[in-house]
VMD Tcl script that builds the backbone (N, CA, C; Angstrom):
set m [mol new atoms 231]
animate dup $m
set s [atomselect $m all]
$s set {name element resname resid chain x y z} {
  {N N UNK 1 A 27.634 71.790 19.771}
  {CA C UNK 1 A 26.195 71.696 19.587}
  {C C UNK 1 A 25.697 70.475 20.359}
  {N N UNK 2 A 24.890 70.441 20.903}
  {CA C UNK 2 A 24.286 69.413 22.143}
  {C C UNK 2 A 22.552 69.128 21.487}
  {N N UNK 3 A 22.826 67.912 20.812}
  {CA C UNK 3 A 21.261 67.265 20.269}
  {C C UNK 3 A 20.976 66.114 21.178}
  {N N UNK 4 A 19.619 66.409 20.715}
  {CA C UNK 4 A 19.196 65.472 21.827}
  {C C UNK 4 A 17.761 64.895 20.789}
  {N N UNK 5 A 17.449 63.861 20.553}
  {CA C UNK 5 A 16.694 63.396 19.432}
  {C C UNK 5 A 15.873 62.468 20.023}
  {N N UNK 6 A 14.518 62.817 20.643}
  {CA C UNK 6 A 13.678 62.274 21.308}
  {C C UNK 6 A 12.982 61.420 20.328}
  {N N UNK 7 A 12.488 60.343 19.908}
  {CA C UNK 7 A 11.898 59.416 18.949}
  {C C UNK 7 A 11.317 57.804 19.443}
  {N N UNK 8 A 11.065 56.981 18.267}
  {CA C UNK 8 A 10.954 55.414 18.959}
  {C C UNK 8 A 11.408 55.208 17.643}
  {N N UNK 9 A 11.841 53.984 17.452}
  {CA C UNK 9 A 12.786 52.827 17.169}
  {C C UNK 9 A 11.789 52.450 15.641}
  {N N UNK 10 A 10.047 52.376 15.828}
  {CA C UNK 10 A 9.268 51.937 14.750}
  {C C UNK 10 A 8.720 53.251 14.275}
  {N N UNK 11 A 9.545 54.185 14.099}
  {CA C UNK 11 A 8.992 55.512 13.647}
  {C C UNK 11 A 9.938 56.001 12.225}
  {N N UNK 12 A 9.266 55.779 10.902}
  {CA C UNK 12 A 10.499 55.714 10.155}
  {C C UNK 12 A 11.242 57.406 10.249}
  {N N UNK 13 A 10.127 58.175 10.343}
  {CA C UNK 13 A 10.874 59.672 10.341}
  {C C UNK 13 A 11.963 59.894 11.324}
  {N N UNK 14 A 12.162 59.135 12.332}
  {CA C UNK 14 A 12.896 58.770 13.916}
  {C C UNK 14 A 14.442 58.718 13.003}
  {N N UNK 15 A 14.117 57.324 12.370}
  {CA C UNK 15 A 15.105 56.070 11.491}
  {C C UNK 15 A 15.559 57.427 10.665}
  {N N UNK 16 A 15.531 58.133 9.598}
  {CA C UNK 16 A 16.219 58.854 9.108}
  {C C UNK 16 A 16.841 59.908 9.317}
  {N N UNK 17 A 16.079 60.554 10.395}
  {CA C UNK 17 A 16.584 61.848 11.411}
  {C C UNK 17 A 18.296 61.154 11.923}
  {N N UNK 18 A 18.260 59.953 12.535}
  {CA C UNK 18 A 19.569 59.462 12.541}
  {C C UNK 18 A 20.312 59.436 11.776}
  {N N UNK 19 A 19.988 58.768 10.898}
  {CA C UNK 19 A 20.809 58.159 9.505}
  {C C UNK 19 A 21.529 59.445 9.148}
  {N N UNK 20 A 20.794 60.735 9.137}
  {CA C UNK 20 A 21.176 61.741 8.243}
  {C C UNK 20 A 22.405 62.339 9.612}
  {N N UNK 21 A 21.810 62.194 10.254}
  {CA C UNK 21 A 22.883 62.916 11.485}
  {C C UNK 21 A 24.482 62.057 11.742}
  {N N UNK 22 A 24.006 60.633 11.632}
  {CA C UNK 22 A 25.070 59.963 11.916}
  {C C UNK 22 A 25.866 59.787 10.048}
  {N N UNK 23 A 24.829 60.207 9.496}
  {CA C UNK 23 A 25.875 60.303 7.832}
  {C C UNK 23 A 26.684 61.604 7.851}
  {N N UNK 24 A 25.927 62.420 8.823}
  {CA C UNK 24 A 27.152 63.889 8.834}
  {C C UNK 24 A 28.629 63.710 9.992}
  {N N UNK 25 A 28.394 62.586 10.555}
  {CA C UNK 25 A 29.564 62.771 11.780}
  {C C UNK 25 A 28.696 63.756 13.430}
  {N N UNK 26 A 27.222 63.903 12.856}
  {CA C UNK 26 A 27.112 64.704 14.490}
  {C C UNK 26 A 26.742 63.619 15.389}
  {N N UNK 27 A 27.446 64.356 16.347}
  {CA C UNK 27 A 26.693 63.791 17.516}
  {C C UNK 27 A 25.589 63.891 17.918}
  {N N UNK 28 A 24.848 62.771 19.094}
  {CA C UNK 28 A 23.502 63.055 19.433}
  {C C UNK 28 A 23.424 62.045 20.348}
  {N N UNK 29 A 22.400 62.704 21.079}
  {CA C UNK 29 A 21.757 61.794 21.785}
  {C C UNK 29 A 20.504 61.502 21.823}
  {N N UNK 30 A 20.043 60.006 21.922}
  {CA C UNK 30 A 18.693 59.449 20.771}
  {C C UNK 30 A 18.057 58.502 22.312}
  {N N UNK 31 A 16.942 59.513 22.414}
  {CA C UNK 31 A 16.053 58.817 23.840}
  {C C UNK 31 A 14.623 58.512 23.063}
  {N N UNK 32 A 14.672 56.910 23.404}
  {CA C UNK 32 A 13.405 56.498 23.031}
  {C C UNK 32 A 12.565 56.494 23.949}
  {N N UNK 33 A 11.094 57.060 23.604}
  {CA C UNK 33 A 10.128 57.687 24.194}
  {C C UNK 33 A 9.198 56.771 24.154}
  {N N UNK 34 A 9.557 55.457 23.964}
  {CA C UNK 34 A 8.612 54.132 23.893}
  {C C UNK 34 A 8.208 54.069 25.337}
  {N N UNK 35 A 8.899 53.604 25.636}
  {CA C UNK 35 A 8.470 53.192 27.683}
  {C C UNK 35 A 9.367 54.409 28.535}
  {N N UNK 36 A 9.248 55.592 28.343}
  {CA C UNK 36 A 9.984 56.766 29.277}
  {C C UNK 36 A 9.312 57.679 29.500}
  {N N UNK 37 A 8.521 57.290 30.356}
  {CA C UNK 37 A 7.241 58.786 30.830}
  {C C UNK 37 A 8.137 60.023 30.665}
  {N N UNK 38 A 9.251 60.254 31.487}
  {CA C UNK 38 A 9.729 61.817 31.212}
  {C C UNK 38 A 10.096 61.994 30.124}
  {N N UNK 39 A 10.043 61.366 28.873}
  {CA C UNK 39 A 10.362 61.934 27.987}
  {C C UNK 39 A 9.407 62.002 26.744}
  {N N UNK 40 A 8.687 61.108 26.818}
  {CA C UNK 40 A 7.160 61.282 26.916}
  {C C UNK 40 A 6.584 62.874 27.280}
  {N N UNK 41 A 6.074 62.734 28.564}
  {CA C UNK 41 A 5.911 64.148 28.805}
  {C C UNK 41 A 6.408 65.573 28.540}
  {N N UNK 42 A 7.790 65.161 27.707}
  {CA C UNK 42 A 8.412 66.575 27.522}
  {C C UNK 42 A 8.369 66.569 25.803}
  {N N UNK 43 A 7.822 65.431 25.325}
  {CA C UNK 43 A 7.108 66.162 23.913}
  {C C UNK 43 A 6.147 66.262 23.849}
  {N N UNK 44 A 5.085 65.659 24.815}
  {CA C UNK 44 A 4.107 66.002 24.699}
  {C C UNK 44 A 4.209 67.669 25.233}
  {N N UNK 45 A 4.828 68.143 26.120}
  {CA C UNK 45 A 5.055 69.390 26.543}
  {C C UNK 45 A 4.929 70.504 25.831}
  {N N UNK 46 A 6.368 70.083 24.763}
  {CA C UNK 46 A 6.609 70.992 24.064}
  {C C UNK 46 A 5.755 70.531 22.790}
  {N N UNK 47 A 5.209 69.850 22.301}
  {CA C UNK 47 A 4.025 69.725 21.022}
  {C C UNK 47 A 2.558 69.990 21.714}
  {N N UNK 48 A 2.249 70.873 22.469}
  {CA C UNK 48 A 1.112 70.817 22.520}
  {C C UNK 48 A 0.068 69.577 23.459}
  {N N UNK 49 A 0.646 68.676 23.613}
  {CA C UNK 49 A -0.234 67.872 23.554}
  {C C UNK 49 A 0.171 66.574 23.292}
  {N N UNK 50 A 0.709 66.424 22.275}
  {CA C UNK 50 A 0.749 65.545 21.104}
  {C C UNK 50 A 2.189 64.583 20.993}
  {N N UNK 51 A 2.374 63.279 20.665}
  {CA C UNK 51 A 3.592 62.962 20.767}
  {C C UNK 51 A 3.836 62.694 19.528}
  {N N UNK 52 A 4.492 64.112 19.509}
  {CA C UNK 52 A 5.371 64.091 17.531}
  {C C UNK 52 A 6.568 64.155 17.568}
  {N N UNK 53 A 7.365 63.039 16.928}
  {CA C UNK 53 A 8.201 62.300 17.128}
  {C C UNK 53 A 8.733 62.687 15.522}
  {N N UNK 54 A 10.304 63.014 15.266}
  {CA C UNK 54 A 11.206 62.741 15.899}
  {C C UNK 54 A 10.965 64.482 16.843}
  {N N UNK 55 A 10.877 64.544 17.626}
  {CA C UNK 55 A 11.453 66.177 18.245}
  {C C UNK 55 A 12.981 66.508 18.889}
  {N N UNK 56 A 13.202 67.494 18.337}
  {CA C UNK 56 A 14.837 67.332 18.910}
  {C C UNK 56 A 15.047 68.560 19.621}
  {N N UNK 57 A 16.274 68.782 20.657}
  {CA C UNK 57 A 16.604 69.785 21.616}
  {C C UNK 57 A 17.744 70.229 21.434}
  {N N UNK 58 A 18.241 71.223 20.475}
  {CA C UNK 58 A 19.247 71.557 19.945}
  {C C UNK 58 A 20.076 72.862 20.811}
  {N N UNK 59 A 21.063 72.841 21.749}
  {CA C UNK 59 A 21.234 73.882 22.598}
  {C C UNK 59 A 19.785 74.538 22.945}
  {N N UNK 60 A 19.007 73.892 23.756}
  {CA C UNK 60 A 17.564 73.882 24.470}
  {C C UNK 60 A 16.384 74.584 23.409}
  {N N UNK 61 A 16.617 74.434 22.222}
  {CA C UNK 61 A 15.970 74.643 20.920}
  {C C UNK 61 A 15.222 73.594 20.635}
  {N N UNK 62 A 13.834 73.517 20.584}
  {CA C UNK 62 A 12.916 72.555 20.422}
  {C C UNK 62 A 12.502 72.497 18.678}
  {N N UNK 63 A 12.912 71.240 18.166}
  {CA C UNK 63 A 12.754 71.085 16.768}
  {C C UNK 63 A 11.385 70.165 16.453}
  {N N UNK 64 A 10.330 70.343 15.736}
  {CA C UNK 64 A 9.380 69.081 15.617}
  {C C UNK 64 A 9.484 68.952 14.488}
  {N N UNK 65 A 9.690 67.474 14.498}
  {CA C UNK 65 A 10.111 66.564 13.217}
  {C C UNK 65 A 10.566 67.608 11.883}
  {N N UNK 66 A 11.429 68.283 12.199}
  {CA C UNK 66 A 12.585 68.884 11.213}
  {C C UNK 66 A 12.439 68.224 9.826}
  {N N UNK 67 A 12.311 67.372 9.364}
  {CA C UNK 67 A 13.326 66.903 8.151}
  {C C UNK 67 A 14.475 67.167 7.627}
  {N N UNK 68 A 14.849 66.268 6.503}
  {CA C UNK 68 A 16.230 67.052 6.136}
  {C C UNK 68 A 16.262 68.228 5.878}
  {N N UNK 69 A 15.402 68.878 5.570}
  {CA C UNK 69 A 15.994 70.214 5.154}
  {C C UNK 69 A 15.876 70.882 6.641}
  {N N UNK 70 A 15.081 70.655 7.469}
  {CA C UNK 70 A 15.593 71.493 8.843}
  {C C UNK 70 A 16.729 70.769 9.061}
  {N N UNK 71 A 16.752 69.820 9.324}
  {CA C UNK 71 A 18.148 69.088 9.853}
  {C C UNK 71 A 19.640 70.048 9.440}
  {N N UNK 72 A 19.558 69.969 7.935}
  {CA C UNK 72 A 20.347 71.089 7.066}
  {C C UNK 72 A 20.186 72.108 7.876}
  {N N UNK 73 A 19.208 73.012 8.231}
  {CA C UNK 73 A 19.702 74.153 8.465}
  {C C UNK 73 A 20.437 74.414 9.734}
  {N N UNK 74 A 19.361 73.735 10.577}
  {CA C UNK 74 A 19.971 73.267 11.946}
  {C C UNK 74 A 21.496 73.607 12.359}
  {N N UNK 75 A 21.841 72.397 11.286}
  {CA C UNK 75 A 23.420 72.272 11.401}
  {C C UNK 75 A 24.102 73.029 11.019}
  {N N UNK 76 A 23.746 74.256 9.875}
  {CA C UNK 76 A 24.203 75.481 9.227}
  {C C UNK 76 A 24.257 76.365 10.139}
  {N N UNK 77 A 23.416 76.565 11.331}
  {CA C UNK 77 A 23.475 77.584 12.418}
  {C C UNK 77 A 25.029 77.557 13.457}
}
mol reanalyze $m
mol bondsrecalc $m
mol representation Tube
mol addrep $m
């Protein structure tokens, strides 16, 4: 499974999307969208517009701000 967890650092929903991922053992990869136009632009992309944070790219599966219980299912797939 290939995550990819687009967020910033002062975003608490960001802060637990980790916590919960790195409390399961997954891997991920966590690009802060503070100062990174392209990554920036690719939630704003995929939200419409809008930079809603945490968004994640799960085998090219676009998640917006999941919570745990998406997170849960996520990982159930």
């Amino acid at each position: 499974m290939n995550i990819k967890v687009y967020g910033a650092d002062w975003c608490s929903d960001c802060v637990t999307a980790k916590r919960f991922l790195d409390s399961k053992g997954v891997e991920f990869e966590y690009i802060d969208i503070t100062d990174n136009q392209q990554a920036i632009a690719l939630v704003e992309q995929i939200n419409n517009g809008k930079r809603v944070i945490p968004t994640l790219m799960v085998d090219g599966v676009s998640f917006t701000n999941p919570g745990i219980n998406g997170l849960m299912k996520i990982l159930a797939q």
